[in-house]
C-alpha positions in Angstrom: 0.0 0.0 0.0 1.6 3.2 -1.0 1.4 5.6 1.7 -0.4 8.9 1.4 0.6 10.1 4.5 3.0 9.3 7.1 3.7 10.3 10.8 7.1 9.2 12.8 8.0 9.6 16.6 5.5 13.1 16.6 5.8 15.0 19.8 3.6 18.1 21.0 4.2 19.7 24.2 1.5 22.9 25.5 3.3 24.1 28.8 5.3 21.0 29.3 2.2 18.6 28.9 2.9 16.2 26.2 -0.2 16.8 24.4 1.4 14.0 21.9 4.1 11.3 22.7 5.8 9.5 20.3 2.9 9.1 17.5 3.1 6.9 14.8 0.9 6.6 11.8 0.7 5.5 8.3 -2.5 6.0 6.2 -2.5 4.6 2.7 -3.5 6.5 -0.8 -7.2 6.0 -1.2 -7.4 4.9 2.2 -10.7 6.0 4.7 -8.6 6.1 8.4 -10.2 6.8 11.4 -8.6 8.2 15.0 -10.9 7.8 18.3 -10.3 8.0 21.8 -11.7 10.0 24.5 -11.7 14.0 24.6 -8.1 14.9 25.5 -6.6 11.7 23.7 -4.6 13.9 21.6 -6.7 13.3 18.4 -7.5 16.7 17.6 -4.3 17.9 18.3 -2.7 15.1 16.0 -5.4 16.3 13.3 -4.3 20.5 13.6 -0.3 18.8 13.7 -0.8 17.6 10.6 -3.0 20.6 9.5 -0.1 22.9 10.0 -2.5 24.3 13.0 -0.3 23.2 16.1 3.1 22.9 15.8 5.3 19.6 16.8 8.5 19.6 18.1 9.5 16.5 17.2 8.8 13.8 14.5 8.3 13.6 11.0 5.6 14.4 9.0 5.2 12.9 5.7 2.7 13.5 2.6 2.9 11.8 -0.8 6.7 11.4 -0.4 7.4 15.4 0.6 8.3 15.6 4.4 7.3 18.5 6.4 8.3 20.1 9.9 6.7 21.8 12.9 3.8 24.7 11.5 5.7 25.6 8.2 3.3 24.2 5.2 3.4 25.5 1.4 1.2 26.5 -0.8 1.9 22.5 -2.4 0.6 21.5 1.0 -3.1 22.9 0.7 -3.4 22.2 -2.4 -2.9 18.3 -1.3 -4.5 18.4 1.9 -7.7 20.3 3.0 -9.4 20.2 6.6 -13.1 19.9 7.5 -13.3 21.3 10.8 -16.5 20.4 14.0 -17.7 23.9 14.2 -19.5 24.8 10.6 -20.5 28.1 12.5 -17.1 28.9 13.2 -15.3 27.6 10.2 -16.8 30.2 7.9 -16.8 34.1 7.8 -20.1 35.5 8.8 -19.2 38.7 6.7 -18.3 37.0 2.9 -21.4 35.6 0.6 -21.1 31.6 -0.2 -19.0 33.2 -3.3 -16.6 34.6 -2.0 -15.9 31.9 0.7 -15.2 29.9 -2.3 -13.7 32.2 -4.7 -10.7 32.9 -1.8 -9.2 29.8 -2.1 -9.2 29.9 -5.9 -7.9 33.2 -6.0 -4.6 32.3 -3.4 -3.8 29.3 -5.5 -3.9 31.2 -8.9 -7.1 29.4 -10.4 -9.0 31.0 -13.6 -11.9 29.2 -14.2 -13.2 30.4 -11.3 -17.0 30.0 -12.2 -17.1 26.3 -13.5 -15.1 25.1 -10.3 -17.5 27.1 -8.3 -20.5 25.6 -9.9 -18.9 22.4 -9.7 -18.0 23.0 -5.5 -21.9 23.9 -5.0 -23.7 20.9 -7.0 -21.0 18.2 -5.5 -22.1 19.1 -2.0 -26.5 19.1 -3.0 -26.5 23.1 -3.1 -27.7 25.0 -6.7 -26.4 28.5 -7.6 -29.5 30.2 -5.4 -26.6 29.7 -2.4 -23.7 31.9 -3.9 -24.8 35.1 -3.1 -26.0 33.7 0.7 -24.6 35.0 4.1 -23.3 32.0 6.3 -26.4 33.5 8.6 -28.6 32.4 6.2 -28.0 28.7 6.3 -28.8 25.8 8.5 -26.0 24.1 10.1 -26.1 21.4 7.7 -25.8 23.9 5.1 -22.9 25.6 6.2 -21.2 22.1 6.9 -21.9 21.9 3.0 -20.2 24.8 2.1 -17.2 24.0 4.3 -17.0 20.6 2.6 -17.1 22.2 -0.1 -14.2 24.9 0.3 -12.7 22.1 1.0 -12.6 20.2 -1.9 -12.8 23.2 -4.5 -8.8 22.8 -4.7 -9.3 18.8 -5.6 -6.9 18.1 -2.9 -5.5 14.3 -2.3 -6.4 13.9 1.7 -9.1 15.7 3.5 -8.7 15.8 7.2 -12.0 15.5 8.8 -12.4 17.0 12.3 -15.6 15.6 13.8 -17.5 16.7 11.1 -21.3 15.8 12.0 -20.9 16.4 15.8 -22.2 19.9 15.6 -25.6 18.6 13.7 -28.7 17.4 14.3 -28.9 13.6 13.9 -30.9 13.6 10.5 -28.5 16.0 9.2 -25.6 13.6 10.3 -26.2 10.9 8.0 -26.6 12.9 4.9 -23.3 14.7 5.7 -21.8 11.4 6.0 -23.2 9.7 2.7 -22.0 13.4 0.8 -18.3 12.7 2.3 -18.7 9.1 1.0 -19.6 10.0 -2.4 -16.8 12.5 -2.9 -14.3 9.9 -1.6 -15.4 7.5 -4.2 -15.9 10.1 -7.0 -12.4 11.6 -6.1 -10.4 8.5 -4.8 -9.9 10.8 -1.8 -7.8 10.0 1.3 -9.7 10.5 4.4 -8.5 10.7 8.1 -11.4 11.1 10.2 -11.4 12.0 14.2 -14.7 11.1 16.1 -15.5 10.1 19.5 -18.3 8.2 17.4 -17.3 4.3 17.3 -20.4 4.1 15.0 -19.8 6.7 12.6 -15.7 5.3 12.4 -17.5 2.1 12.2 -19.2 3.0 9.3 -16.8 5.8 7.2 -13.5 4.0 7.7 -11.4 1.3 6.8 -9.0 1.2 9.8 -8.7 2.9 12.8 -6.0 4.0 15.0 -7.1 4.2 19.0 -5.4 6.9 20.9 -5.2 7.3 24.9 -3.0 9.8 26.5 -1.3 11.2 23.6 -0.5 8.0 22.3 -1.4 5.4 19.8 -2.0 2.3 21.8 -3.4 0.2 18.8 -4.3 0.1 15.2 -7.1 -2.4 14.3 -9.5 -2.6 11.2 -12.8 -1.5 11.2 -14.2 -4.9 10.8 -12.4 -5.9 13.9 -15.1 -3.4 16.0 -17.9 -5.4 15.5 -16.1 -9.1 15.5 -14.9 -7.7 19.1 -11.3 -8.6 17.4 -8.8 -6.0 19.6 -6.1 -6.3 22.0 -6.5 -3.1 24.6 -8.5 -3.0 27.7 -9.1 0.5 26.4 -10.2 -0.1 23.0 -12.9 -2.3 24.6 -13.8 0.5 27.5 -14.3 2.8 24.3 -16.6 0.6 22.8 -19.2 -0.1 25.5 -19.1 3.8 26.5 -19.9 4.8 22.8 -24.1 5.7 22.6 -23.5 5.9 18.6 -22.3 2.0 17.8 -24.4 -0.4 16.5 -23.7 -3.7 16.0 -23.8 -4.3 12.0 
């Protein structure tokens, strides 16, 4: 399996807390991978090290071949690798239209045909041209998680980093955001890493799963091995039983 992306020995210290100790990862091209653990794990913060959004102080950090170090990140870099973040309220500005949200990224990485990939962005995510010209205030949360997804992928990056992306909504809205992030996988051969404290939704969106404790990976199973109760860690099987979202398939 050729490796999309590749993590070695990653540290991250906040005020002498190792936040991250030691990581290890590899997530294949194509591949849907899948971080849990409980809140202060260190999954976000492996997520935002990898984003460029938290810097490490030791490691490596590998994408497609091209090795990277603490915050530094190119324009090369976003072009490959794009992040969904929890908060669709947060992750868009309240003061820029749907169009220009999308038109910013364009613009930075010296796009032209500006109009077809903004068409393109607004039907892949199940929103027609009515929503350019819309204020983030004037969506519903699912919306805006939409348009985030579709920032996202409006630079037809290789890996998308997915930051619990359907926490923020309303269960109905969940599963539709999910099956939208499926489909774009498949029509894009997209590699996805997803953090969730949802066993179920890992479960169900990824491949493989690396569980995390303490700012450490303490094992890497696949997803299949969830619901076959196939695992090693104590912890692993603590997560399970105290996750509401997993059903059994």
């Amino acid at each position: 399996m050729t490796s999309a992306l590749s993590i070695r020995d990653m540290v991250v210290t906040y005020d002498e807390f190792k936040a991250l100790n030691r990581v290890n990862l590899d997530v294949g091209q194509g591949e849907s991978f899948g971080i849990v653990g409980e809140s202060g794990s260190g999954k976000s913060t492996l997520l935002r090290a990898v984003a460029g959004l938290a810097s490490f102080e030791e490691g490596t950090l590998t994408v497609n071949g091209r090795a990277y170090s603490g915050r530094s990140r190119d324009k090369q870099f976003y072009r490959t690798v794009q992040m969904v973040f929890q908060d669709p309220y947060g992750s868009l500005h309240p003061r820029q239209t749907v169009d220009r949200l999308l038109l910013e990224p364009l613009v930075i990485h010296g796009f032209t045909d500006v109009e077809p990939r903004i068409t393109r962005a607004l039907d892949e995510v199940g929103l027609g041209a009515g929503f350019r010209f819309r204020y983030s205030h004037q969506l519903s949360g699912g919306q805006r998680q939409r348009i985030a997804i579709a920032r996202a992928l409006i630079l037809e990056p290789k890996i998308l980093l997915l930051d619990e992306p359907t926490s923020a909504l309303d269960a109905s809205i969940q599963a539709e955001i999910l099956n939208l992030l499926e489909q774009a996988r498949r029509d894009r051969n997209l590699t996805f890493v997803m953090v969730s404290h949802d066993l179920g939704v890992i479960s169900h969106m990824c491949e493989r799963l690396a569980v995390m404790k303490g700012g450490e990976v303490v094992e890497t199973v696949p997803a299949k091995a969830l619901e076959k109760r196939e695992f090693s860690a104590d912890y692993t099987r603590q997560l399970l039983v105290a996750s509401e979202g997993f059903r059994r398939g």
